[in-house]
N, C-alpha and C positions, 0 to 999 in steps of 0.2 A: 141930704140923702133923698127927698121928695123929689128931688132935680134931675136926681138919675134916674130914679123910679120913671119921672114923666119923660126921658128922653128916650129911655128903651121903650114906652108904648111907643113914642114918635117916631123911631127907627121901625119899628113893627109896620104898625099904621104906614109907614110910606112905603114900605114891603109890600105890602099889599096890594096897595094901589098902583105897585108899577107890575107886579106879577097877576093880578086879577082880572084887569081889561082881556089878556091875550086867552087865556084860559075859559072867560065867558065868552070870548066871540069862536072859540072853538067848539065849546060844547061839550065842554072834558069834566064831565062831572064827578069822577072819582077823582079825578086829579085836584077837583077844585077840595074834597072832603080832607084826603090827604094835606094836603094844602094848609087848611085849616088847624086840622089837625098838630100837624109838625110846628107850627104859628104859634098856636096857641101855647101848649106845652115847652117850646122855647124861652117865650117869653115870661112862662110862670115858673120857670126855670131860674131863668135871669133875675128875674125879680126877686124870687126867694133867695141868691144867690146876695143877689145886692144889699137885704135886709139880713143878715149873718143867717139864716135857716141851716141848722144842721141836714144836710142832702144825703142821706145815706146811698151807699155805691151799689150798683147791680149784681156784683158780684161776690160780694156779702150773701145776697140771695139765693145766687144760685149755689152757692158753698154749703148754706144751710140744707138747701133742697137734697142736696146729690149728698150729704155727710152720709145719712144710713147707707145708703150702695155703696159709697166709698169702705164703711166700715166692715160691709156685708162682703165683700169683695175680698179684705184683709183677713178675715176670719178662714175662709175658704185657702188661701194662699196659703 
């Protein structure tokens, strides 16, 4: 399991390093945060994925969020 763990950093890490040179010699600094950002979160993604982490769905979320207007909606109707 440790083998995949270290091969999805290695796949990151070379992500990087072949997406990074162009973006600092441009000077795209939101690009480079975003960047980062999407990087990052993939690969803690990935990882959690690899070690069985239950990942709950986004859309669970926003189910819950929007239930009372859904209900408030149904009452009105």
């Amino acid at each position: 399991m440790w083998w995949k763990i270290l091969s999805m950093v290695a796949v990151s890490g070379l992500m990087a390093v072949v997406e990074l040179p162009s973006l600092l010699k441009k000077n795209q600094k939101k690009e480079i945060v975003i960047f980062w950002t999407l990087l990052g979160t993939g690969t803690a993604i990935s990882i959690a994925m690899i070690l069985h982490v239950q990942i709950p769905n986004p859309a669970d979320g926003i189910m819950i969020l929007y239930r009372p207007v859904s209900d408030w909606i149904d009452k009105i109707l």
